[in-house]
Biopython code that builds the backbone (N, CA, C, O; Angstrom):
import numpy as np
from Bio.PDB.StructureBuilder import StructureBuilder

atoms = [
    (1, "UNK", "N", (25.296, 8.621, -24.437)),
    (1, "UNK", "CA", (23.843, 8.671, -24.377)),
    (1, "UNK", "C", (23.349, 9.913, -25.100)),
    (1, "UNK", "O", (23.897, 11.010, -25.203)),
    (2, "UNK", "N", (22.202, 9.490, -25.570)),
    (2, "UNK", "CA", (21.135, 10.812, -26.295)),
    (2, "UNK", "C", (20.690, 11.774, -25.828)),
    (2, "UNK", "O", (19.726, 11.094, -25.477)),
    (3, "UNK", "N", (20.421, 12.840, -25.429)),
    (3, "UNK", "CA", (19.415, 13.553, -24.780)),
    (3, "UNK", "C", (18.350, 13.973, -25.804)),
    (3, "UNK", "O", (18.587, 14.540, -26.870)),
    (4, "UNK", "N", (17.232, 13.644, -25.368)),
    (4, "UNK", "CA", (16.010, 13.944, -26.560)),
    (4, "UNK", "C", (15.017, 14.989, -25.818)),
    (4, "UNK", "O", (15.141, 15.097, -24.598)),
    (5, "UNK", "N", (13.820, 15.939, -26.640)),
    (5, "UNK", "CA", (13.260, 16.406, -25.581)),
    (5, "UNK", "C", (11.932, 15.963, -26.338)),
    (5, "UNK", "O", (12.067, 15.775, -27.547)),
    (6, "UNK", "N", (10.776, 15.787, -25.838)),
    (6, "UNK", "CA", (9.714, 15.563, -26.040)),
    (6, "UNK", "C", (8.384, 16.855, -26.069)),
    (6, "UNK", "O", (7.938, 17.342, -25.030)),
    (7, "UNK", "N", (7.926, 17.231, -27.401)),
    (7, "UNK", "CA", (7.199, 18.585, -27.061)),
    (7, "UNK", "C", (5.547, 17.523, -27.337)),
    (7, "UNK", "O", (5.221, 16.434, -27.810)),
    (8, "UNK", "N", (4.941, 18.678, -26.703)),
    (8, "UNK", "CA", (3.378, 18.724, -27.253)),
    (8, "UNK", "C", (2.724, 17.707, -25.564)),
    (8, "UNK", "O", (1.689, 17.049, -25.665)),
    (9, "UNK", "N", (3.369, 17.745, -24.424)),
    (9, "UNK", "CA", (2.625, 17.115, -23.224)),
    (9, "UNK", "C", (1.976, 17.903, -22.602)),
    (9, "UNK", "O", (2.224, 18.953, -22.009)),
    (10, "UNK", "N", (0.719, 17.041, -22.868)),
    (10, "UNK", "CA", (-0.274, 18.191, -22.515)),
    (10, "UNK", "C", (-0.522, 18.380, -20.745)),
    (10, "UNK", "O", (-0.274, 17.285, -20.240)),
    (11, "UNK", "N", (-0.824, 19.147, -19.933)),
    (11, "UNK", "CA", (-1.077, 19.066, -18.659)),
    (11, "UNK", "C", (-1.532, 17.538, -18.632)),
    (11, "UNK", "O", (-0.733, 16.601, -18.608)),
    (12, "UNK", "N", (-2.787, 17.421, -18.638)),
    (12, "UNK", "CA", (-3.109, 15.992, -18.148)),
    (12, "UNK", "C", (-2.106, 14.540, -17.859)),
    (12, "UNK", "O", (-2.226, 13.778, -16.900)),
    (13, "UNK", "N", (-1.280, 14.449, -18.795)),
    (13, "UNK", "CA", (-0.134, 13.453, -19.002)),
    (13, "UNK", "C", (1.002, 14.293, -18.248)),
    (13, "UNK", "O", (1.500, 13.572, -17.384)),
    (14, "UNK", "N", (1.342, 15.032, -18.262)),
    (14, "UNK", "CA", (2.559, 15.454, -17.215)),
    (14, "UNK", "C", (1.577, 15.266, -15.841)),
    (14, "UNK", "O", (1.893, 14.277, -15.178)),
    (15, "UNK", "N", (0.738, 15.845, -15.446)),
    (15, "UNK", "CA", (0.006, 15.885, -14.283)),
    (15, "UNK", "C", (0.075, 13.638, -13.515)),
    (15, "UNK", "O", (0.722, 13.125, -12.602)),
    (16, "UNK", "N", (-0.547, 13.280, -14.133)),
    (16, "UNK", "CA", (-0.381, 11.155, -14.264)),
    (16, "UNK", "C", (0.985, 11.257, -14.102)),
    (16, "UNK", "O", (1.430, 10.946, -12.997)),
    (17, "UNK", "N", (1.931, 11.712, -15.166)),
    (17, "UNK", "CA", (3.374, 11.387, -14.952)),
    (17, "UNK", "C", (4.246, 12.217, -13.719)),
    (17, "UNK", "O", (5.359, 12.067, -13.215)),
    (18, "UNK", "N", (3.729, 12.653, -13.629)),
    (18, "UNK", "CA", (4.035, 13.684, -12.185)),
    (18, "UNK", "C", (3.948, 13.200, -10.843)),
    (18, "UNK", "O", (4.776, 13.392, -9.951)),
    (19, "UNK", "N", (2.429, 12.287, -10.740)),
    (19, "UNK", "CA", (1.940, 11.639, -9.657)),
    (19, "UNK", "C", (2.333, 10.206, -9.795)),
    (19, "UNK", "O", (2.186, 9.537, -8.772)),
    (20, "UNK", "N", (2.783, 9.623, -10.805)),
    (20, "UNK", "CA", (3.123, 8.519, -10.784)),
    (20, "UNK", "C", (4.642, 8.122, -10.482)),
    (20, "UNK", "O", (5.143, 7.108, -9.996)),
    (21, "UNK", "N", (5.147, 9.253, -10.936)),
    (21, "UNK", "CA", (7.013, 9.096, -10.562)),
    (21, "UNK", "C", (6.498, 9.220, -8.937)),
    (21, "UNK", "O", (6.956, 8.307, -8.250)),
    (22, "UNK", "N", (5.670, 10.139, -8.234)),
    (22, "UNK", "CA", (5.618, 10.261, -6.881)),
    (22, "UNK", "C", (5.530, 9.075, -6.246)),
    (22, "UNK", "O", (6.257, 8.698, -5.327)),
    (23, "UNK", "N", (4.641, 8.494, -6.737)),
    (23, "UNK", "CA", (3.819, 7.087, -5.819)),
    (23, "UNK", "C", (4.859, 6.283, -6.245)),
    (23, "UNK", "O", (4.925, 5.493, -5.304)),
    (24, "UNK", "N", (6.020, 5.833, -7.307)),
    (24, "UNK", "CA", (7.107, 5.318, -7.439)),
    (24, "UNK", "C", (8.373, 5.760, -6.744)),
    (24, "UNK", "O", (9.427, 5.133, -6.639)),
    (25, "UNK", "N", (8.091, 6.860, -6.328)),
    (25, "UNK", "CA", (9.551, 7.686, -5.447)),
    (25, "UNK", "C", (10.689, 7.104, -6.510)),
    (25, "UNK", "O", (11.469, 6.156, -6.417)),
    (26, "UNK", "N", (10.467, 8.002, -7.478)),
    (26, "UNK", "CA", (11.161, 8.356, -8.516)),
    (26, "UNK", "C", (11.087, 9.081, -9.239)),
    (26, "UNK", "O", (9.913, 9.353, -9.491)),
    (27, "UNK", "N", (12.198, 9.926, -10.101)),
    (27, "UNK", "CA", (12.426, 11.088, -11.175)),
    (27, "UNK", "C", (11.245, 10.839, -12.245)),
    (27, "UNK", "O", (10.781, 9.699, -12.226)),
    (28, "UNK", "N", (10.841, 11.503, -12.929)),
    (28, "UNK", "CA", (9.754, 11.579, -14.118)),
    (28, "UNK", "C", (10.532, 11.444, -15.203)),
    (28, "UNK", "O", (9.954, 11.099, -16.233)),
    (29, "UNK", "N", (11.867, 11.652, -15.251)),
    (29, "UNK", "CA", (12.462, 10.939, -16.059)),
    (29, "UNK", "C", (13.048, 9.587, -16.338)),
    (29, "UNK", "O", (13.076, 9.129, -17.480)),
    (30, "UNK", "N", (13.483, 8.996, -15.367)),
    (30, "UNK", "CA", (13.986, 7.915, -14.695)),
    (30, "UNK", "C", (12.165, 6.964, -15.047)),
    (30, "UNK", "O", (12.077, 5.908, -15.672)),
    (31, "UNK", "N", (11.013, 7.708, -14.459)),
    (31, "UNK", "CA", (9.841, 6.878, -15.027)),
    (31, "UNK", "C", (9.830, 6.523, -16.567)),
    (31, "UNK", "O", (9.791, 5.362, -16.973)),
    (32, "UNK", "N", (9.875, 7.807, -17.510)),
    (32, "UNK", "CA", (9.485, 7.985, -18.652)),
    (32, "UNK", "C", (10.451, 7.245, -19.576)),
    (32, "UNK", "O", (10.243, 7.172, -20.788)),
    (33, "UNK", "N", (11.728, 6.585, -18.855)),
    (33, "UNK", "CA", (12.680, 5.894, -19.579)),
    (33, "UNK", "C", (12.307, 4.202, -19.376)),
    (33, "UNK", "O", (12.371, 3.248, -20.151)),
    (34, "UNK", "N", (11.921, 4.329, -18.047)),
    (34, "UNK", "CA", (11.330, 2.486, -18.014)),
    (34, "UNK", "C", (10.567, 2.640, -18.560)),
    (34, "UNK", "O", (11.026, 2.497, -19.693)),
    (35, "UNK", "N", (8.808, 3.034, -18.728)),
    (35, "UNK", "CA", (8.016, 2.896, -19.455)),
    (35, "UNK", "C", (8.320, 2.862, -21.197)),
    (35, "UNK", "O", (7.721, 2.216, -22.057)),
    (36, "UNK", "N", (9.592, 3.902, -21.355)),
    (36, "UNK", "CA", (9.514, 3.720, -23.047)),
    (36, "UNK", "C", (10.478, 2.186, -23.347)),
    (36, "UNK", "O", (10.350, 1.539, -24.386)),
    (37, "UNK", "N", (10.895, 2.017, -22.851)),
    (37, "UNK", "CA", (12.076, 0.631, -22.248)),
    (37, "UNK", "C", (10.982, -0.863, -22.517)),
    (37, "UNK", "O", (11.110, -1.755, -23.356)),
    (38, "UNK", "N", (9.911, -0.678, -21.439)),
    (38, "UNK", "CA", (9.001, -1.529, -21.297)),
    (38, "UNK", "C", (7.999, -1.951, -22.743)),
    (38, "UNK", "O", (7.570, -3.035, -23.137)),
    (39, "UNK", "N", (7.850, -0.232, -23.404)),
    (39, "UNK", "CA", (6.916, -0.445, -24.100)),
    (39, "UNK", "C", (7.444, -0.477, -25.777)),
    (39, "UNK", "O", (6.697, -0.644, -26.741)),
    (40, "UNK", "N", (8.665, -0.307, -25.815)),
    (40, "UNK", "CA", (9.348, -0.775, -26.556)),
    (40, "UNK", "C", (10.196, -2.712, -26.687)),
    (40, "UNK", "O", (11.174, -3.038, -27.360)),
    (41, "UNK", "N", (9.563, -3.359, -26.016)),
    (41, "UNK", "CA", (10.084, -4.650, -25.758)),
    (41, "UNK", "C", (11.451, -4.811, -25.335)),
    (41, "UNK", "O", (11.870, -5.964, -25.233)),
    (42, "UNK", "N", (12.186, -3.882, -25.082)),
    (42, "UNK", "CA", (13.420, -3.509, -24.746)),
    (42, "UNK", "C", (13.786, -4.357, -22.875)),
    (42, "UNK", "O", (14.751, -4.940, -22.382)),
    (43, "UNK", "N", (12.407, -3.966, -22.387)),
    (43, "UNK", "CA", (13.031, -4.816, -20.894)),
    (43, "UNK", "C", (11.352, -5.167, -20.719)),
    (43, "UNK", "O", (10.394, -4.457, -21.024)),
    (44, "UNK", "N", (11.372, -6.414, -20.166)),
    (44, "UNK", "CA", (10.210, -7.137, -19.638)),
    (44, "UNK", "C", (9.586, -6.171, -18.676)),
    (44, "UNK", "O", (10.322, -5.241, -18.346)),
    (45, "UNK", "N", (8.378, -6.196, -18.154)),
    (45, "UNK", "CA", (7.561, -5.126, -17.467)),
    (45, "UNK", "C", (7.625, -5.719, -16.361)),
    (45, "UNK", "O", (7.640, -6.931, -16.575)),
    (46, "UNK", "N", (7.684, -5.419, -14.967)),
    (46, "UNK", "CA", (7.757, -5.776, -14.168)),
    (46, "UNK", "C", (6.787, -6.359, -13.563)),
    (46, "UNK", "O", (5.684, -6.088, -14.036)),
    (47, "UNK", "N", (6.799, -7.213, -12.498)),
    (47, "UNK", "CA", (5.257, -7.789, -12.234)),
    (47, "UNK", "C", (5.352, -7.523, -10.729)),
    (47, "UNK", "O", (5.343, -8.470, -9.942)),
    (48, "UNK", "N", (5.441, -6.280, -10.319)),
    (48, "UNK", "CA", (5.366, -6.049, -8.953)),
    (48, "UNK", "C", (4.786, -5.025, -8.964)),
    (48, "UNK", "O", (5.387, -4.001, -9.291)),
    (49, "UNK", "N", (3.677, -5.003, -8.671)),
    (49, "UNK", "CA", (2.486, -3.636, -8.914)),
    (49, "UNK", "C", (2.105, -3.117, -7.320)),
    (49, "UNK", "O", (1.944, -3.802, -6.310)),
    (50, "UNK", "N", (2.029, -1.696, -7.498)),
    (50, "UNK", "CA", (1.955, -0.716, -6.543)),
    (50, "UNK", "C", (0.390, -1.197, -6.206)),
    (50, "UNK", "O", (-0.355, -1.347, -7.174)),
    (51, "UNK", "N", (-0.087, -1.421, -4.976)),
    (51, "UNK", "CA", (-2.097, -1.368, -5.191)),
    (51, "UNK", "C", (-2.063, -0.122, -4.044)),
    (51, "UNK", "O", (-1.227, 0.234, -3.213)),
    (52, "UNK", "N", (-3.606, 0.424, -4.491)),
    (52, "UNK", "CA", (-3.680, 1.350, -3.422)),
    (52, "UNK", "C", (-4.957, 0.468, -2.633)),
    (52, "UNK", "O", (-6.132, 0.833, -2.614)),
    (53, "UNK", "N", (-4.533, -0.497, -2.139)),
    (53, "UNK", "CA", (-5.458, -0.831, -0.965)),
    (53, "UNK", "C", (-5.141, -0.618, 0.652)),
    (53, "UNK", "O", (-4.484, 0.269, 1.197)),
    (54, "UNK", "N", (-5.865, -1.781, 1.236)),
    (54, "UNK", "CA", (-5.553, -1.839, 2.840)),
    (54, "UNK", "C", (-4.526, -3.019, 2.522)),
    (54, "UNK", "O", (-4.378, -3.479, 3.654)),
    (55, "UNK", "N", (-4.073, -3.457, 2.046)),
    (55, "UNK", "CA", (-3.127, -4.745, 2.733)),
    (55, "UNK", "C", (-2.156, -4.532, 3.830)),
    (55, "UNK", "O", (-1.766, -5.373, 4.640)),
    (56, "UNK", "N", (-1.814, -3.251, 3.736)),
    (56, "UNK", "CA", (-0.896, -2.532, 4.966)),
    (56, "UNK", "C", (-1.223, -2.756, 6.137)),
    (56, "UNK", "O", (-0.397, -2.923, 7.034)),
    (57, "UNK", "N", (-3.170, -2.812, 6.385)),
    (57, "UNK", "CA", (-3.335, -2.882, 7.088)),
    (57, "UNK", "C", (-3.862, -4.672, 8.225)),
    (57, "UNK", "O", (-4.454, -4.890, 9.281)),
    (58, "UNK", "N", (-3.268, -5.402, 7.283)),
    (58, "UNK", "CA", (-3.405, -6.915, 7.589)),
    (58, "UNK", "C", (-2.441, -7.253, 8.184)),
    (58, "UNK", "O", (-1.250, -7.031, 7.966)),
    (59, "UNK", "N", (-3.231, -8.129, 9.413)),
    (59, "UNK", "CA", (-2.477, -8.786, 10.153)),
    (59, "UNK", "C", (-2.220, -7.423, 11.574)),
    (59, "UNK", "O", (-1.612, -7.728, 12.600)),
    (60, "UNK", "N", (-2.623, -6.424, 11.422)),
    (60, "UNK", "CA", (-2.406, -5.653, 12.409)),
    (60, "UNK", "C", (-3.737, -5.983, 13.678)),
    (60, "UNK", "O", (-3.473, -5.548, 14.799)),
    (61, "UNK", "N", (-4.572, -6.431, 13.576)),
    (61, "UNK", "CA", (-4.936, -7.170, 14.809)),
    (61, "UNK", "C", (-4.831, -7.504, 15.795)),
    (61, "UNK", "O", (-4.234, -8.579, 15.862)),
    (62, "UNK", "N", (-5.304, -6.876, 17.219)),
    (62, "UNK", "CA", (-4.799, -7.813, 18.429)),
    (62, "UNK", "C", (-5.215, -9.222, 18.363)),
    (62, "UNK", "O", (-5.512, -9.560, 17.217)),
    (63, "UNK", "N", (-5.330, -10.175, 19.282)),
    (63, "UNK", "CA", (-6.128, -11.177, 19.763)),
    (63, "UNK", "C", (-7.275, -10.733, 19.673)),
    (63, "UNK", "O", (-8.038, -11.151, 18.802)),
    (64, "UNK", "N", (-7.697, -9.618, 20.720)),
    (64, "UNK", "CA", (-8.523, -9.228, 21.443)),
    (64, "UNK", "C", (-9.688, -8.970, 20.007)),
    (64, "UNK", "O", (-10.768, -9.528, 19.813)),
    (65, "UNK", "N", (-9.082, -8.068, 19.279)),
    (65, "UNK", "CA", (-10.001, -7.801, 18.215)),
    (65, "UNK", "C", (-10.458, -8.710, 16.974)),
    (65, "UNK", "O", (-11.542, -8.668, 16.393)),
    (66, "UNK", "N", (-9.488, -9.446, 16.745)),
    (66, "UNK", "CA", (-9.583, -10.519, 16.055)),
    (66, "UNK", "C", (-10.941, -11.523, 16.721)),
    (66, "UNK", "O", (-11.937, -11.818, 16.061)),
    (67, "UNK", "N", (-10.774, -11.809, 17.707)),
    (67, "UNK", "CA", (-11.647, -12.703, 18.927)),
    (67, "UNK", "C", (-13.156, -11.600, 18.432)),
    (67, "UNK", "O", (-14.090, -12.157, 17.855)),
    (68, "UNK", "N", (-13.209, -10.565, 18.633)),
    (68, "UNK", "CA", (-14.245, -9.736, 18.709)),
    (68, "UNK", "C", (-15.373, -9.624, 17.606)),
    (68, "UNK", "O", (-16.595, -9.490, 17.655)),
    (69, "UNK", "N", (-13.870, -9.807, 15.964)),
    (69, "UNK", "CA", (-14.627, -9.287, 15.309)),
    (69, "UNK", "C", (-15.296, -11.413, 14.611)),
    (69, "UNK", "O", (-16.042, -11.656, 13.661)),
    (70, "UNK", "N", (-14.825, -12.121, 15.280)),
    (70, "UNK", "CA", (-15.566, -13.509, 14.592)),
    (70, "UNK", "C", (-16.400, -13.709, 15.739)),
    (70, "UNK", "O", (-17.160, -14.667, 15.596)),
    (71, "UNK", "N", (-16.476, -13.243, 16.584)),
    (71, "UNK", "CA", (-17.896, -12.931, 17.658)),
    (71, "UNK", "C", (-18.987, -12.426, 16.968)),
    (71, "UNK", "O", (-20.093, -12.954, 17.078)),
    (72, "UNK", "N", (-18.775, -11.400, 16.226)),
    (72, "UNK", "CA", (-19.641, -10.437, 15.986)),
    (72, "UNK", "C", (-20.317, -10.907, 14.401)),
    (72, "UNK", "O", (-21.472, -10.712, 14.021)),
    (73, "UNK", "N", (-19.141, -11.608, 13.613)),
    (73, "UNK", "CA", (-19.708, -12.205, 12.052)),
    (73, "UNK", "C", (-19.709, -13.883, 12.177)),
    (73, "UNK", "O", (-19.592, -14.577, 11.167)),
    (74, "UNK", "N", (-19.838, -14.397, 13.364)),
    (74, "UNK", "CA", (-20.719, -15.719, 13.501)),
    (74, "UNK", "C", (-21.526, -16.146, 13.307)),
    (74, "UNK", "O", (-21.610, -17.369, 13.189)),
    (75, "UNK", "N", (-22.713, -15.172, 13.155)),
    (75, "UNK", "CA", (-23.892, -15.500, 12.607)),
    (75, "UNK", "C", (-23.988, -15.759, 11.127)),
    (75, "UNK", "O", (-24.991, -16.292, 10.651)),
    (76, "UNK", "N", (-22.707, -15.299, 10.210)),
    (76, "UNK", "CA", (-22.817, -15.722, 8.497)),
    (76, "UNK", "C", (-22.358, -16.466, 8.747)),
    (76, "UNK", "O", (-22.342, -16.982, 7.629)),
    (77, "UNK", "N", (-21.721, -17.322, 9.502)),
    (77, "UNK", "CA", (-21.262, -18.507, 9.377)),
    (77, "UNK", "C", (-22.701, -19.763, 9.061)),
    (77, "UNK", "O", (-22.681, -20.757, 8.335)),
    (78, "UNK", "N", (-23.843, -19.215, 9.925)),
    (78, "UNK", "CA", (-24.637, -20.274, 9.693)),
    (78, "UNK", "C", (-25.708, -20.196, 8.838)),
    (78, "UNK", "O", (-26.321, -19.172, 8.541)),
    (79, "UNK", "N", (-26.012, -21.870, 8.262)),
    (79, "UNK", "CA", (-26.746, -21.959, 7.307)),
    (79, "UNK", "C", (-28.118, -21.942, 7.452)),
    (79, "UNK", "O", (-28.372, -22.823, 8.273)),
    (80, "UNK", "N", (-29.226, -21.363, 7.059)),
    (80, "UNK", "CA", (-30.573, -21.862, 6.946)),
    (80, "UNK", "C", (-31.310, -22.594, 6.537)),
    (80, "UNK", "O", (-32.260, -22.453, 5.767)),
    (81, "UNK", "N", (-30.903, -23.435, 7.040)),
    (81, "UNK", "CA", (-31.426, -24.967, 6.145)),
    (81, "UNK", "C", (-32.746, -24.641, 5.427)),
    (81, "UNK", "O", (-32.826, -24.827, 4.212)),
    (82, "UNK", "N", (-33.964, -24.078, 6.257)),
    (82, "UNK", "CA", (-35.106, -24.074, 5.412)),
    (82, "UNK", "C", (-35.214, -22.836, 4.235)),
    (82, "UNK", "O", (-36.177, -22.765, 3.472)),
    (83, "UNK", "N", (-34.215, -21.992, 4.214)),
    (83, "UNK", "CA", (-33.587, -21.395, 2.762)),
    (83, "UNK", "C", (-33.087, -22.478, 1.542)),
    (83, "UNK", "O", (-32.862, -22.342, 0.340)),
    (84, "UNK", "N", (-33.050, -23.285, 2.214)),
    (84, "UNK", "CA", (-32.418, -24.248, 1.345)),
    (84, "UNK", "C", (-33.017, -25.563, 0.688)),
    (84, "UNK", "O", (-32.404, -26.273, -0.109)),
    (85, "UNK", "N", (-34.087, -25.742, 1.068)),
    (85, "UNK", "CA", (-35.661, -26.962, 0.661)),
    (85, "UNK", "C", (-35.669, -26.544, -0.121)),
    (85, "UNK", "O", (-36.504, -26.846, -0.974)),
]
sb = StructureBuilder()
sb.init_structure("model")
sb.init_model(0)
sb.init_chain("A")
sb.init_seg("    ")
for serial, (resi, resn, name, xyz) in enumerate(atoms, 1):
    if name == "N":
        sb.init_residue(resn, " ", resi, " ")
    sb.init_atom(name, np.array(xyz, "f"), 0.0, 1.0, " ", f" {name:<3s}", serial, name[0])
structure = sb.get_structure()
């Protein structure tokens, strides 16, 4: 194998590549080799993407709250018909 070094990264791009090996819990090198891998047609890109949402938090629901919260948004359930003439 090669060892190459790369000059001229400016803060901003080490700073992204810094936080992105993080949120991957992985080396910044180990990143910077899939991405050149990827973006070289060398290996297909993966299609399993990090999101920063709530999905973590689905499905964590009791009954109790679940029951509570279609109590409480029952009323969008219904239509106004005379909105609708």
């Amino acid at each position: 194998m090669t060892t190459m070094t790369l000059r001229g990264v400016d803060d901003t791009i080490a700073a992204v590549l810094k936080e992105k090996a993080r949120q991957e819990e992985t080396s910044v090198n180990a990143l910077m080799l899939r991405i050149l891998r990827e973006s070289l047609g060398i290996d297909k890109k993966k299609r399993s993407a990090i999101y920063n949402d709530l999905d973590s938090l689905a499905g964590t629901w009791s009954g109790q709250e679940s029951d509570d919260f279609l109590r409480a948004t029952a009323v969008f359930e219904k239509v106004d018909e005379d909105m609708w003439k």
